[in-house]
N, C-alpha and C positions, 0 to 999 in steps of 0.2 A: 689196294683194297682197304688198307687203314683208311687212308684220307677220304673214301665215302663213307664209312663207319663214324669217323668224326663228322662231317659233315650232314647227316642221320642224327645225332646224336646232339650236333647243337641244334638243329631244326626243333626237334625234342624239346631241348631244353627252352627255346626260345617261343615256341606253342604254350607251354604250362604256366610259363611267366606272362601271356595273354592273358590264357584262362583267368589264373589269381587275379589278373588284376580286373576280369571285366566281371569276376565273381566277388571283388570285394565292394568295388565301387559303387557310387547310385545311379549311376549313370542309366537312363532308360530307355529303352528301345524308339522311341521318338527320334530322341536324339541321339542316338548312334546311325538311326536312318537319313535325317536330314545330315548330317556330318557326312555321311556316304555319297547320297546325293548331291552335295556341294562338290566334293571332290570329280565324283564324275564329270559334271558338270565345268568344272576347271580345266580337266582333260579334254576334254571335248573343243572347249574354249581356244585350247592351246593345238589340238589338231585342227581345227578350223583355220588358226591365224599360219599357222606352217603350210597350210594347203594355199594361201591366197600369197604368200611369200615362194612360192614354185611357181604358182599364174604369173606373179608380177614380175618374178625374175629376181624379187631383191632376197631368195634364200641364200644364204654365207654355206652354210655345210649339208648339202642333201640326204647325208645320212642320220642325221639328226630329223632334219624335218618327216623322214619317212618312220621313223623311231616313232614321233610325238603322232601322228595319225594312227598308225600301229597300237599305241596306245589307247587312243581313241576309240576306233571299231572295238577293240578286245573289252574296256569296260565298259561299254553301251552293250553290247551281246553279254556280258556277266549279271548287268543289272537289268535287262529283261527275263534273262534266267531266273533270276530270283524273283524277280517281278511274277514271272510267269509261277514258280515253287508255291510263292506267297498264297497266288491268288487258287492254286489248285487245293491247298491245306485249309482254305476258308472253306473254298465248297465242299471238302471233304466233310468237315466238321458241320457246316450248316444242312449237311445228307447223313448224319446223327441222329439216329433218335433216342431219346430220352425216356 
């Protein structure tokens, strides 16, 4: 029971240290989007080439390549999610009236 307490607790600790730092910096939501995007994007890259390394036969360790596709589906479904958040908080706002 400690050791989920700890582990609770550095989560904690490890979220606030986000924060601070995406609340100190200039960093702006452009580019924290396109930086996301890329990444996915890499993901995706890298489930694609593990999927064509299982067709070809030449995958070394099939638990990995199934790892990186796993990968893949799970951030593509994250950043439609959001995609989808995004685009439902616009219309929210743009069915505001002033």
């Amino acid at each position: 029971m400690t050791s989920s307490i700890d582990k609770l607790s550095s989560l904690n600790t490890i979220a606030k240290t986000a924060v601070d730092k995406a609340g100190t910096s200039n960093t702006d939501f452009s580019k924290i989007l396109k930086e996301s995007l890329e990444e996915v994007n890499d993901t995706q890259v890298r489930g694609d080439r593990a999927m064509a390394d299982i067709a070809t036969g030449e995958v070394k360790d099939l638990h990995q390549a199934a790892i990186a596709i796993n990968k893949a589906e799970t951030s593509m479904k994250m950043m439609l999610e959001i995609r989808n958040k995004a685009l439902n908080a616009y219309k929210e706002i743009a069915r505001t009236q002033i």
